[in-house]
N, C-alpha and C positions, 0 to 999 in steps of 0.2 A: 180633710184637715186643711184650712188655710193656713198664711204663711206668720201672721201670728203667732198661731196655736204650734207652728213648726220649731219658733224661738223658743217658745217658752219651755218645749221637749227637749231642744237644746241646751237651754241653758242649765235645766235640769239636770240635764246627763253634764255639764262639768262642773258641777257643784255636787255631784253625788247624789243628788234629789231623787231620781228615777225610781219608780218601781221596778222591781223583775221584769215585768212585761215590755216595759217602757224601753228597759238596758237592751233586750235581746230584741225590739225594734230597729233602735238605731246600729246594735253591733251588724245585725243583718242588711241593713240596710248598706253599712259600709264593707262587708263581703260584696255582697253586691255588687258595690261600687268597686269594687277590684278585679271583678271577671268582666265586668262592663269595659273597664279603660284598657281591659288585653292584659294585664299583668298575670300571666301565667306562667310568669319567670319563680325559678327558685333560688337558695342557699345566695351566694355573694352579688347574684345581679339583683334578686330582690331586695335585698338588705342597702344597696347605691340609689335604687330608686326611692323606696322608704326615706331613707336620708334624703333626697332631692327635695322628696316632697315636703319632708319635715320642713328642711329653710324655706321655702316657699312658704308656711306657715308663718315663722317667725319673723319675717320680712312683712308679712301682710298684719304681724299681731305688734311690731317696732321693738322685737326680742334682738341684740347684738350680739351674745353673747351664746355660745350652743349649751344647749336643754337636754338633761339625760330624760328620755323616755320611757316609760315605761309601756305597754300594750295598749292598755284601756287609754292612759296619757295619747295616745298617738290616734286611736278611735275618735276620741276628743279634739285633738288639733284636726284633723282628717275632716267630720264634719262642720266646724267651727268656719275653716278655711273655706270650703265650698259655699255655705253659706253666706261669707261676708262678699266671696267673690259675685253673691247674685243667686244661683243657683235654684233651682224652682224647691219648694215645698214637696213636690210630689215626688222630685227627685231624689232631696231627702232622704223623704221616709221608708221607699218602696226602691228596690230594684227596677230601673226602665226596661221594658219588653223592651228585646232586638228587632229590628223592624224584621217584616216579614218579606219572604221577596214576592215582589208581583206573581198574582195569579196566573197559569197558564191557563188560556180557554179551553176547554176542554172540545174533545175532536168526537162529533158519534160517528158512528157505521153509516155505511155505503145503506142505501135504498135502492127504491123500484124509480130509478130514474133516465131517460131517452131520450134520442130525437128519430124523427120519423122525416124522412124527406122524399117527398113524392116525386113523380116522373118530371113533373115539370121545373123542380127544384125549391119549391114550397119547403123550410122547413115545420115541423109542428113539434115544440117541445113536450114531451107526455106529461109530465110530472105537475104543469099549467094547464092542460089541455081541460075541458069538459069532461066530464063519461060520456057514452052511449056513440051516438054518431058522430066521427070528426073527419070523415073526407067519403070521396067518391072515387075510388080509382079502375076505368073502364065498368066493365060488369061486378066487380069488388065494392059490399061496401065495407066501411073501417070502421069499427067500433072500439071504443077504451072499454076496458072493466076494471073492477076493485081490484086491490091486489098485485096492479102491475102489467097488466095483461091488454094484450091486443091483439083483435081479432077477424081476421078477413074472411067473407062469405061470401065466397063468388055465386055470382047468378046462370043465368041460363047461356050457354056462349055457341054460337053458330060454328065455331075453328076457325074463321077467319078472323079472327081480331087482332090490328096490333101488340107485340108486347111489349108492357108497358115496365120499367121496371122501379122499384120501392128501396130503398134502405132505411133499418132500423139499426141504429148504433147508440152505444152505452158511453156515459162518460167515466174517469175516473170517481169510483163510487159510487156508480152503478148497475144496477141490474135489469131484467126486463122478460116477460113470459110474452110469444108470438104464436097465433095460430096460425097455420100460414092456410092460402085456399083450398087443400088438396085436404084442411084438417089433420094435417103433420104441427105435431107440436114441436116448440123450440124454446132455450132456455138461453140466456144472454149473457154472461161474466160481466165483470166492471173491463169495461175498455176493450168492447167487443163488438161486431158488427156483423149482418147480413143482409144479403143486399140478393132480391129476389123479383120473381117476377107479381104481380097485383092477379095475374088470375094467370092457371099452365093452360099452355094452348101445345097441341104437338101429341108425338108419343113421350117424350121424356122430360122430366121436372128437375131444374138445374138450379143451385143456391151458390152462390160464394161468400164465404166468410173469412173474418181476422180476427184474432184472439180466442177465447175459449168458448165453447157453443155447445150444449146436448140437446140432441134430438131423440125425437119418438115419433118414428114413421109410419104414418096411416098405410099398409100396405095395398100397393095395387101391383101387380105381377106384370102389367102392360105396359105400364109406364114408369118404369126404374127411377129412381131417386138417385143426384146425382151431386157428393158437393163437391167443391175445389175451392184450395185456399190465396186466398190472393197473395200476390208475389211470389208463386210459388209453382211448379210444376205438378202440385200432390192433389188425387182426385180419391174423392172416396164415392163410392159405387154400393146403392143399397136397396135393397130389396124391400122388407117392412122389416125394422129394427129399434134397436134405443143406444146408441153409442153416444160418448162423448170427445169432442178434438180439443186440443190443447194446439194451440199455434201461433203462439205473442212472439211478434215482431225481438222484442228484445230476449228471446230466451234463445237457446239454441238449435232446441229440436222440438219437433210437431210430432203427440203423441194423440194415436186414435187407439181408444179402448172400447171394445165392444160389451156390453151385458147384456143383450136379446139377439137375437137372430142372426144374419153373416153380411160380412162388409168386404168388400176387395178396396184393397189400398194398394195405389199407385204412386209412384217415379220412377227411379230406375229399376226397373223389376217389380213385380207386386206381391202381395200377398191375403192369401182371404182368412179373415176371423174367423175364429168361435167364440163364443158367451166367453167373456174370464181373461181374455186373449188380448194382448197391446202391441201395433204396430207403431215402429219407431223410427225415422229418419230426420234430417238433417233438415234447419231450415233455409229457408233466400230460396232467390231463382239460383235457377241450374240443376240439374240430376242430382239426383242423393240418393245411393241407396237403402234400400226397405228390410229392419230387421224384426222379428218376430221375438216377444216376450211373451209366451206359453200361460206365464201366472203371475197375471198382472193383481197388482192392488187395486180392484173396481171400486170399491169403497170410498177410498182413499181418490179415486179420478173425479166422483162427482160428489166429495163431500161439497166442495161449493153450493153447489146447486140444492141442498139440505140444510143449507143454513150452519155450515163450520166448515173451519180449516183443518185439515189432518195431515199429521207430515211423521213419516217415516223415514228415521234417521239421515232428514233435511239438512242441506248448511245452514247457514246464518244468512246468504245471500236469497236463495230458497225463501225462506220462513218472509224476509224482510221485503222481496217482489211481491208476496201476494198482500200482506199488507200495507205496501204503498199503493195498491189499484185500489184496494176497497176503503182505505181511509183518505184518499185522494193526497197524498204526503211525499214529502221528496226524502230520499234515503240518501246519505254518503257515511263515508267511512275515513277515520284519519287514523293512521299508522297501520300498524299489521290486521289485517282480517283476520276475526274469532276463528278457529277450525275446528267448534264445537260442532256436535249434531244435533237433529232436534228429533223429540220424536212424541206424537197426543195430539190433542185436541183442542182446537177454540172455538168458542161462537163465534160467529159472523155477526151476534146483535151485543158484545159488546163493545163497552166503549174505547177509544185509543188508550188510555193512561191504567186500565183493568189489563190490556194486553200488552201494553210495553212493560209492565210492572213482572206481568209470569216472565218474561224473556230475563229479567232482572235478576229473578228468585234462580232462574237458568242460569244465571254466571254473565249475563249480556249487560256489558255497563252503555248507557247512552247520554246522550243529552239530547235537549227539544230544545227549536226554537222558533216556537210557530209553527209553519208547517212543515219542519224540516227536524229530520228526525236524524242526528249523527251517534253513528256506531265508534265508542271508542274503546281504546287498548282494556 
């Protein structure tokens, strides 16, 4: 409707002319116009503003003298007024949409993303990298596969060869599957690293790692598997096995759970696994002693590595660490920290705004702002 056709509706409605349809346009239209200007006031404040606006009217129509109104009368001045003031046609007739607020982008999940940094200091981003062959290191060669994965095939080795050493590290957001030369598998967390040798030479095969890692150890009896976490005094000692460590710099303790075969874990004191079995100590340098958790939730230690999060009667701090590694997102908190628990299940493949929303339905109120995700009261 132009602004024509907007008069003529108008003047209709103060001359009585309107049809039905025509009345319950414009009344609507000035409903409208009352939740739009915020007038959500009642009894004696709405009744001072009505009067305001009224003069305003009468000043703009060259009325000196005050106008008893009636309802429909004041419908009538109401749109009249706006009109003569300019006012668009469209505004008129329709209720204006409230703008909307800007889109957040929306944030996906963490992938199969790395860097690989060779002896000599060569980085190779994986996620850019080619498949198939992407380096040479001594008798190893390095290949990419689908999926994530990277794989070293040591060749024929005389024992005297230097050794040469490799790291594979994950960024915030990502993951990464390594075979390593001996054919020990290894699985990567977002913001995790190991750093190995390119081919074992010796009797014994030594790894160090930071942040979260499971293995599945090709076993050889001869040559013992050995990891240790860096910065740290803690050595895990393995036979042929499948555990998983937990040891992020920013948590507080380093937890090794075993699901197959036995692990001696070391600091101050040690203790050897069974299948089901979590050793738990302290993290940093310096001694910390080793306590034994008999019945561990194995499930629950490598749901990562299965594609979800599980958290059994978690904090809020808990639940919101492991989703700032894999959504690559910074977490704070303003006033008192929630001291809800959590306890179920997430994917790992959905997206931020799918899982800030369950924490929501949870009682978790937040705000986002880009990448920054604040926990409030």
């Amino acid at each position: 409707m132009d602004k024509n056709e907007a008069v003529n509706l108008l003047n209709r409605y103060l001359e009585g002319r309107c049809t039905p349809e025509e009345q319950v346009q414009v009344e609507q239209w000035y409903a409208g116009l009352l939740e739009e200007s915020g007038w959500s006031m009642e009894g004696a404040r709405r009744l001072e503003a009505q009067q305001a606006m009224k003069q305003r009217i009468d000043r703009q129509l060259g009325f000196t003298q005050p106008r008893v109104l009636w309802q429909r009368n004041w419908v009538r001045y109401a749109a009249l007024l706006f009109f003569l003031a300019g006012a668009s046609a469209l505004f008129f007739l329709r209720k204006q949409p409230k703008p909307e607020p800007a889109p957040v982008a929306e944030i996906m999940p963490g992938g199969n993303k790395a860097i690989l940094t060779l002896a000599d200091g060569k980085t190779i981003p994986l996620d850019q990298a080619a498949e198939e062959n992407i380096a040479q290191q001594g008798n190893s060669r390095i290949s990419k596969r689908a999926g994530g994965q990277l794989v070293y095939r040591a060749g024929v080795t005389g024992g005297n060869e230097a050794v040469t050493y490799n790291t594979l590290a994950t960024p915030r957001g990502g993951q990464y599957r390594l075979v390593l030369p001996d054919g020990s598998e290894v699985w990567l967390n977002a913001l995790s690293s190991i750093k190995f040798p390119a081919t074992f030479t010796g009797n014994e095969r030594k790894v160090s790692i930071t942040g979260e890692v499971y293995f599945e150890i090709a076993a050889n009896e001869r040559r013992p598997f050995q990891v240790s976490v860096a910065n740290s005094n803690t050595r895990i000692d393995v036979l042929g096995t499948h555990f998983n460590i937990s040891a992020y710099a920013d948590e507080p303790l380093i937890r090794t759970t075993l699901l197959q075969g036995k692990v001696r874990v070391s600091n101050e004191g040690a203790v050897l696994l069974q299948p089901g079995q979590q050793a738990v100590l302290g993290s940093g340098a310096g001694q910390h002693p080793v306590s034994l958790l008999k019945d561990a939730d194995t499930e629950a230690a490598v749901a990562w590595m299965n594609g979800y999060f599980q958290f059994n009667q978690a904090d809020i701090k808990t639940v919101m660490q492991q989703i700032a590694r894999w959504y690559d997102v910074n977490v704070s908190y303003e006033g008192k920290i929630p001291e809800r628990k959590f306890s179920g299940e997430i994917s790992r493949a959905s997206n931020l705004s799918e899982v800030l929303k369950g924490l929501s339905v949870s009682g978790v109120n937040y705000r986002r702002e880009g990448r920054n995700i604040i926990i409030v009261p």
